[in-house]
The first five atom37 places (N, CA, C, CB, O) and aatype in JSON, in Angstrom:
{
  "aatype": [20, 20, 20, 20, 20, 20, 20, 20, 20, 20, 20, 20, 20, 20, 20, 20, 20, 20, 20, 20, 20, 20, 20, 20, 20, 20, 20, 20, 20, 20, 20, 20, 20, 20, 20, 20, 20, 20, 20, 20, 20, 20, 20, 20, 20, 20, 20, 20, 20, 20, 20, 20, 20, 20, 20, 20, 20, 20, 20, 20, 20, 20, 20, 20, 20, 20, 20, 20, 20, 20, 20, 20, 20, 20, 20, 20, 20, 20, 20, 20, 20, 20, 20],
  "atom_mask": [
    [1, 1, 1, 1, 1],
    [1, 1, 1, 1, 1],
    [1, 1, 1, 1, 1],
    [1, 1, 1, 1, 1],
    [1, 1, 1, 1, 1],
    [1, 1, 1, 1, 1],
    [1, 1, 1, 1, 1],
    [1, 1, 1, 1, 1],
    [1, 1, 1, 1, 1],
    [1, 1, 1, 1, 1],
    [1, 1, 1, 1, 1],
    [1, 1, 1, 1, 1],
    [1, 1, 1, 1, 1],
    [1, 1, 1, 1, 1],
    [1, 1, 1, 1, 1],
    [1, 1, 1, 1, 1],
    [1, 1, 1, 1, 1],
    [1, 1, 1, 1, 1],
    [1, 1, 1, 1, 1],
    [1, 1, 1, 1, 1],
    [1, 1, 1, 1, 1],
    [1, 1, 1, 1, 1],
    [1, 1, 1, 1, 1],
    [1, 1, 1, 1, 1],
    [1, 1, 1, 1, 1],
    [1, 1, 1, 1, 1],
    [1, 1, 1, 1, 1],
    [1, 1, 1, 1, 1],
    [1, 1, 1, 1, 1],
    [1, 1, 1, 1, 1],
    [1, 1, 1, 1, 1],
    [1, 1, 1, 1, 1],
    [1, 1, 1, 1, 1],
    [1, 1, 1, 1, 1],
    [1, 1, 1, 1, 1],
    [1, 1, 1, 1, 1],
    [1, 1, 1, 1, 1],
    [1, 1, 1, 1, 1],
    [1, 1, 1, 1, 1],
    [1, 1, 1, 1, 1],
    [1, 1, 1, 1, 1],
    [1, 1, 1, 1, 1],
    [1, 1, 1, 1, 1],
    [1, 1, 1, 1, 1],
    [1, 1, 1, 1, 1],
    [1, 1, 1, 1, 1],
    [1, 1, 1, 1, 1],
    [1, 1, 1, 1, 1],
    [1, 1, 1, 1, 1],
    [1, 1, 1, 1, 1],
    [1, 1, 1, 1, 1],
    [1, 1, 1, 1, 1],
    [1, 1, 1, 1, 1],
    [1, 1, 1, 1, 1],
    [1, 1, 1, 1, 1],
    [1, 1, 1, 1, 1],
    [1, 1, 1, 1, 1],
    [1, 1, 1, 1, 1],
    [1, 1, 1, 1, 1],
    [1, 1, 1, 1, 1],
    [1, 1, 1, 1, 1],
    [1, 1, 1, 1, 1],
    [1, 1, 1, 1, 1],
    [1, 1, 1, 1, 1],
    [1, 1, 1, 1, 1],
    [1, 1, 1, 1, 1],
    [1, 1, 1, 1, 1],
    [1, 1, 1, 1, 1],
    [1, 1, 1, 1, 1],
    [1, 1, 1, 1, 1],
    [1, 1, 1, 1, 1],
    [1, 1, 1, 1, 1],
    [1, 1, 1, 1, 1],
    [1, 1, 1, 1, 1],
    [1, 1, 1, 1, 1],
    [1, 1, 1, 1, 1],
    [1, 1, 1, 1, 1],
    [1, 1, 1, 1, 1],
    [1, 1, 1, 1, 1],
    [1, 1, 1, 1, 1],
    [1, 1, 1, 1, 1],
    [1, 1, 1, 1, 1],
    [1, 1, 1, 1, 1]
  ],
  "atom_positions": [
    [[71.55, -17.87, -56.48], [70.89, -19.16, -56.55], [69.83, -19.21, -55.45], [71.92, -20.34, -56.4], [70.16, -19.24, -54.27]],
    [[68.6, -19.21, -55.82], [67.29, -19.4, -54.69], [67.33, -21.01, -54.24], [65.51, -19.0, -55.53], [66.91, -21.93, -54.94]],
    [[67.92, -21.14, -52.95], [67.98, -22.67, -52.31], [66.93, -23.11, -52.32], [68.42, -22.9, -50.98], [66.65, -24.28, -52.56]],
    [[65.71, -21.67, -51.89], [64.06, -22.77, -51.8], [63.82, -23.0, -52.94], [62.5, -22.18, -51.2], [62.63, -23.28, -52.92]],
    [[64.24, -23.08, -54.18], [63.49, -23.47, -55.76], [63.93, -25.02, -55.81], [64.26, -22.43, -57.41], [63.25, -26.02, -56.05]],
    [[65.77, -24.85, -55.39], [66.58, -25.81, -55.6], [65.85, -26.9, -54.82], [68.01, -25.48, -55.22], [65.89, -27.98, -55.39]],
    [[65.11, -26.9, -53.48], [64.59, -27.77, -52.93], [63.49, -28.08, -53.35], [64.58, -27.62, -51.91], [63.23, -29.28, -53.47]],
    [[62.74, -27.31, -53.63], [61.58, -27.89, -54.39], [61.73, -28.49, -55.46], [60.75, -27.12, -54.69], [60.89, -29.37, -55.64]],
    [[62.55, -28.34, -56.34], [62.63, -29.12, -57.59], [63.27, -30.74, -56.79], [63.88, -28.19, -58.95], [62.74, -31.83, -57.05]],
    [[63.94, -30.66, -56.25], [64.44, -31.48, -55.73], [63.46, -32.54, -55.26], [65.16, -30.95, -54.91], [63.51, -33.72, -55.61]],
    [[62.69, -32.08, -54.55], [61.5, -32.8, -53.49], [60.38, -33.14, -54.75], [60.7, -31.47, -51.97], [59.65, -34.13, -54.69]],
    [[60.37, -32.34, -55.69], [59.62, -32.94, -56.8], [60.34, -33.96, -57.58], [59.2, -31.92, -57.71], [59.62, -34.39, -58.47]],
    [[61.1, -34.31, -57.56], [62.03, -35.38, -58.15], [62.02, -36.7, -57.47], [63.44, -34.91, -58.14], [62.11, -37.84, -57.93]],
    [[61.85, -36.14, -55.95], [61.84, -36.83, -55.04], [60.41, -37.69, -54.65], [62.3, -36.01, -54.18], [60.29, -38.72, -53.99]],
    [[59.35, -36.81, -55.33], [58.01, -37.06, -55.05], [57.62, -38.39, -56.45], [57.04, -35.32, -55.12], [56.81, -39.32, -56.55]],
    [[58.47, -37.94, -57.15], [58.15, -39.08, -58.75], [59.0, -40.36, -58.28], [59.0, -38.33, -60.71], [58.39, -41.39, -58.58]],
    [[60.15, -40.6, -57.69], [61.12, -41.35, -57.36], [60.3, -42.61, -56.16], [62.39, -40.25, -56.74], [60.21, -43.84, -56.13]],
    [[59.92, -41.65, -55.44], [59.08, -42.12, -54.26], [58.38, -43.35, -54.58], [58.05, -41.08, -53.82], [58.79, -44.41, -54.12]],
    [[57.36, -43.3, -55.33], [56.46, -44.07, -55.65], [57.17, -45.43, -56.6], [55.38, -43.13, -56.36], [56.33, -45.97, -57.32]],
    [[58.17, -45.87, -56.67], [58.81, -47.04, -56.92], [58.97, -48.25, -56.08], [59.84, -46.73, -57.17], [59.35, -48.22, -54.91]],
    [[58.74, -48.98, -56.53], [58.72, -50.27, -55.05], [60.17, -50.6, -54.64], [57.94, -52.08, -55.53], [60.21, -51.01, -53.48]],
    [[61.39, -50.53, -55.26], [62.27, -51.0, -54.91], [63.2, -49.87, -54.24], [62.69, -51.73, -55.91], [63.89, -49.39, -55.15]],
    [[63.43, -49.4, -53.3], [63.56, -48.04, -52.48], [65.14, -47.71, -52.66], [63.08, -48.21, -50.7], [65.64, -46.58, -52.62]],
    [[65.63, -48.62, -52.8], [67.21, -48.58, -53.7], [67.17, -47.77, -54.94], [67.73, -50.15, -54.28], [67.48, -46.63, -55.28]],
    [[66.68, -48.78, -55.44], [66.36, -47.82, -57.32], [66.15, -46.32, -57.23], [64.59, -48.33, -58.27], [66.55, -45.34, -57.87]],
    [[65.18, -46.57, -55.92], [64.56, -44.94, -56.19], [65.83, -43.53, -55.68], [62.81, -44.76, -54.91], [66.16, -42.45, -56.18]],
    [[66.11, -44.11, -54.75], [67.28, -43.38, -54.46], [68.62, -43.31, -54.96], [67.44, -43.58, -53.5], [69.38, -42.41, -54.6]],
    [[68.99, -44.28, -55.83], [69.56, -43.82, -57.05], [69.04, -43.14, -58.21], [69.99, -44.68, -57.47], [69.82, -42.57, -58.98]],
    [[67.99, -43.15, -58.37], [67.71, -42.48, -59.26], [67.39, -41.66, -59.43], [67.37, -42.67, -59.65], [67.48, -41.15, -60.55]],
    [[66.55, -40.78, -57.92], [67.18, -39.75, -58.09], [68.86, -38.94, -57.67], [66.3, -39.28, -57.71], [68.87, -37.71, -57.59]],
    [[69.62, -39.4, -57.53], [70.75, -39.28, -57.51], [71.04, -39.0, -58.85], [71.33, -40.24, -56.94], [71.01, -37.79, -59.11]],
    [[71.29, -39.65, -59.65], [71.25, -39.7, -61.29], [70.79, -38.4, -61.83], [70.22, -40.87, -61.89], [71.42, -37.51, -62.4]],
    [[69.19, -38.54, -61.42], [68.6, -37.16, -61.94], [69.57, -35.7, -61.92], [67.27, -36.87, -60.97], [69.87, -34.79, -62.69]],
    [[69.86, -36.19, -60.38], [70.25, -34.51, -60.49], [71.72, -34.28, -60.94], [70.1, -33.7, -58.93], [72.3, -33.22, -61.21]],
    [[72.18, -35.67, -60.95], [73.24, -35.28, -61.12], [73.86, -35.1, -62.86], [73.88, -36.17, -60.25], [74.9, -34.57, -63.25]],
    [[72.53, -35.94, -63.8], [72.92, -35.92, -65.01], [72.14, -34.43, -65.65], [72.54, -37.41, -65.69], [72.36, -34.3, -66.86]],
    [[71.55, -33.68, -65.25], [70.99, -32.57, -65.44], [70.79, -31.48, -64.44], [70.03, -32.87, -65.86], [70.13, -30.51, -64.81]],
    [[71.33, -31.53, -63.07], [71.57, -30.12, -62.52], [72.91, -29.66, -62.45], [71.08, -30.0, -61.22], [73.73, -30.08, -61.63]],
    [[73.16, -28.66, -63.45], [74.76, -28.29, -63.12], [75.31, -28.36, -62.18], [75.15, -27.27, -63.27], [74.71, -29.02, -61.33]],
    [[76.27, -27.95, -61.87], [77.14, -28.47, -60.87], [77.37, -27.46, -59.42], [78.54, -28.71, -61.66], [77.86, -27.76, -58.34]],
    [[76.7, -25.98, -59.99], [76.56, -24.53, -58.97], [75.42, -25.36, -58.39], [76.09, -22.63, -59.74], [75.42, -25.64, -57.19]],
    [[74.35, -25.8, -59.31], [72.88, -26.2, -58.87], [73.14, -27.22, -57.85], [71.87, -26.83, -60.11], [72.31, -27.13, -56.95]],
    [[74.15, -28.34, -57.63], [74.79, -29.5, -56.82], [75.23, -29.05, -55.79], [75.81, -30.23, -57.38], [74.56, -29.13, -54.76]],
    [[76.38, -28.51, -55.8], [77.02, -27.55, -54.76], [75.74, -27.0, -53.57], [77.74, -26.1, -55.73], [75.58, -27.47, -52.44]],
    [[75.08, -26.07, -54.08], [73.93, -25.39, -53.65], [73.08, -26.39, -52.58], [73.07, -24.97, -55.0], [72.86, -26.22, -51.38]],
    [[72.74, -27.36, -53.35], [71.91, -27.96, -52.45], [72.51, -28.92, -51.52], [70.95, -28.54, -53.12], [71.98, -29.21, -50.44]],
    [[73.65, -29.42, -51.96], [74.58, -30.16, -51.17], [74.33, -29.42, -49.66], [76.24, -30.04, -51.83], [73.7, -29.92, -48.73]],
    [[74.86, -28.37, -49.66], [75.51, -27.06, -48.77], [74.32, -26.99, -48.36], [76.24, -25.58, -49.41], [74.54, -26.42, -47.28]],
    [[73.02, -27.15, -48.4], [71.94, -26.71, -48.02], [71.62, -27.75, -46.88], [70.96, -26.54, -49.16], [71.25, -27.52, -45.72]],
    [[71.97, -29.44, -47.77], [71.61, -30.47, -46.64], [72.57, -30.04, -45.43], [71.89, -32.16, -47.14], [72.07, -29.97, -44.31]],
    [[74.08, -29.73, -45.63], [74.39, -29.45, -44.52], [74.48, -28.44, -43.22], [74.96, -29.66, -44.75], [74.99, -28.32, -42.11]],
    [[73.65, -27.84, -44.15], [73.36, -26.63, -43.53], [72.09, -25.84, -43.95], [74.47, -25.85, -43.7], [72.04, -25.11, -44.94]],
    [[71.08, -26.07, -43.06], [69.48, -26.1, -43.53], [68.89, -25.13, -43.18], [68.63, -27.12, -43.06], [68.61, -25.07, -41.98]],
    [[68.49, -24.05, -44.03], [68.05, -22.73, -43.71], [66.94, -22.68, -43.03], [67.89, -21.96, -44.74], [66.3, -23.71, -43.24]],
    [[66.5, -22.09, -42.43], [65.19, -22.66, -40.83], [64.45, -21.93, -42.03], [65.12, -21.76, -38.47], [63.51, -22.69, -42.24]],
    [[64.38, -21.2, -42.67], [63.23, -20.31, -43.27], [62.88, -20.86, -44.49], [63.59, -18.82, -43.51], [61.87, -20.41, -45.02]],
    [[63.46, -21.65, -45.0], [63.45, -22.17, -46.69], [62.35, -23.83, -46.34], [65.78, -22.64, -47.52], [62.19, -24.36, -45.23]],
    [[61.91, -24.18, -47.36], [60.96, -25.23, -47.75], [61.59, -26.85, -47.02], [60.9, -25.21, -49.64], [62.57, -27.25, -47.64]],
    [[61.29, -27.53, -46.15], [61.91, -28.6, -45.81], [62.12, -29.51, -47.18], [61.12, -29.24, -44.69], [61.33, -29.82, -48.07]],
    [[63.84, -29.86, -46.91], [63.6, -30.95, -48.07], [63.28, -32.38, -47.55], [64.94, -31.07, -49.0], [63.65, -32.77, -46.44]],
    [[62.56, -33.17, -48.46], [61.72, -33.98, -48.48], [62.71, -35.56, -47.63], [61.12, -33.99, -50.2], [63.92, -35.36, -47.46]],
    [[62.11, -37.0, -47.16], [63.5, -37.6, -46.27], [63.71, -38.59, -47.37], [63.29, -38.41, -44.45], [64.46, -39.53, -47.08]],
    [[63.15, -38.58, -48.72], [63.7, -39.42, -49.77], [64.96, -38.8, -50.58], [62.55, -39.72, -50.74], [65.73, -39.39, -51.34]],
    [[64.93, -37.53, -50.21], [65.51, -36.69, -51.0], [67.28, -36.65, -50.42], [64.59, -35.22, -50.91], [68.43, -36.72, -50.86]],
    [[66.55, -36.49, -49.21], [67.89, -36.28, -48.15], [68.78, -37.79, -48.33], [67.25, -36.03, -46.15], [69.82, -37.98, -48.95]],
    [[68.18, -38.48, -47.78], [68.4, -39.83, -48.35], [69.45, -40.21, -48.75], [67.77, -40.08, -49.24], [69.56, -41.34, -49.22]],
    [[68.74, -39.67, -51.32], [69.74, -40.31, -51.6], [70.56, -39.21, -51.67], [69.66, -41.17, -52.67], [71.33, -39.22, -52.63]],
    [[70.61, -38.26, -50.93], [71.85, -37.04, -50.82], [72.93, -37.5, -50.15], [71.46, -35.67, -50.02], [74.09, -37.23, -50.44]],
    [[72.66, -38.05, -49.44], [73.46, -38.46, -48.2], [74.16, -40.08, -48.95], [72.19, -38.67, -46.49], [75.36, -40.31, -48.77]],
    [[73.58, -40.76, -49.49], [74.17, -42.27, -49.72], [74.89, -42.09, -51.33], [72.68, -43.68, -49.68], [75.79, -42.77, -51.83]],
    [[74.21, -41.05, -51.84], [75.13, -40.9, -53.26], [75.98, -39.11, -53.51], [73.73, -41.21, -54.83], [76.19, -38.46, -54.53]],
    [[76.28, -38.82, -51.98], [76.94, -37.59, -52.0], [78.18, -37.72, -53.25], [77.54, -37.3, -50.39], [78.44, -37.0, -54.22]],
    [[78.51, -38.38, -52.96], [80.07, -38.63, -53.82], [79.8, -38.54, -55.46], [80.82, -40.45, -53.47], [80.51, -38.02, -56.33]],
    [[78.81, -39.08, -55.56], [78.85, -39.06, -57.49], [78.34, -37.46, -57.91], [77.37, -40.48, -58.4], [78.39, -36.84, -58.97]],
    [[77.68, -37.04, -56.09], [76.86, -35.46, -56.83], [77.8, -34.46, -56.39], [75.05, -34.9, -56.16], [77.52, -33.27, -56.51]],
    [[78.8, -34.83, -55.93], [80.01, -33.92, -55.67], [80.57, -33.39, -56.77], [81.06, -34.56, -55.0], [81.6, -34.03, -57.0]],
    [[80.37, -32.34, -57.75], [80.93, -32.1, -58.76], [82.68, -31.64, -58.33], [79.98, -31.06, -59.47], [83.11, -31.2, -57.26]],
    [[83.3, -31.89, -59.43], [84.55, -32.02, -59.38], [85.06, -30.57, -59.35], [85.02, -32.86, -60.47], [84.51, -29.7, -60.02]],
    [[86.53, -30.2, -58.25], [86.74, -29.26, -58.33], [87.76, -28.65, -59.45], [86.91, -29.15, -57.28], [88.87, -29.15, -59.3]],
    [[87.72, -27.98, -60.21], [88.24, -27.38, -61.38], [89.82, -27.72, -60.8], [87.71, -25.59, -61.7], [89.85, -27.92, -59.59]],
    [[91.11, -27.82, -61.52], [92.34, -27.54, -61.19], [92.7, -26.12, -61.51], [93.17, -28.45, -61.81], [92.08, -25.33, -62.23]],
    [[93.7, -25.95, -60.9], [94.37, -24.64, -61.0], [95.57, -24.63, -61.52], [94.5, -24.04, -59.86], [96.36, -25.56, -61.6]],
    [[95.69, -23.54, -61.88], [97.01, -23.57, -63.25], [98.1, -22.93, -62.31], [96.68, -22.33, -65.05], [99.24, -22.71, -62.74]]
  ]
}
């Protein structure tokens, strides 16, 4: 999984989100975004990235981080059970 793609798509999500007047909305929504269309390796990935931020990879964007941080929980994909 390339983290710098994952951030850029991200920060581009982040860049369309941005431009909304109500700064709530926007940060749910992208929350939503990624979470109703980036699988769940793709979630994980970048999750792990906010918490741990590769000095060499693309900064992610502070709308992005944001709603990472205030809607961690819904983009937490669920961990599989074990049999």
């Amino acid at each position: 999984m390339d983290n710098q793609n994952l951030i850029d798509m991200a920060n581009r999500i982040g860049d369309f989100f941005d431009s909304m007047p109500d700064r709530e909305e926007a940060l749910a929504g992208i929350a939503d975004h990624i979470r109703r269309f980036w699988e769940p390796r793709m979630r994980r990935a970048l999750l792990a990235e906010l918490d741990h931020p590769d000095a060499s990879g693309i900064a992610m964007a502070g709308i992005v981080k944001e709603a990472l941080v205030k809607h961690r929980a819904q983009l937490t994909p669920a961990t599989p059970a074990t049999v």
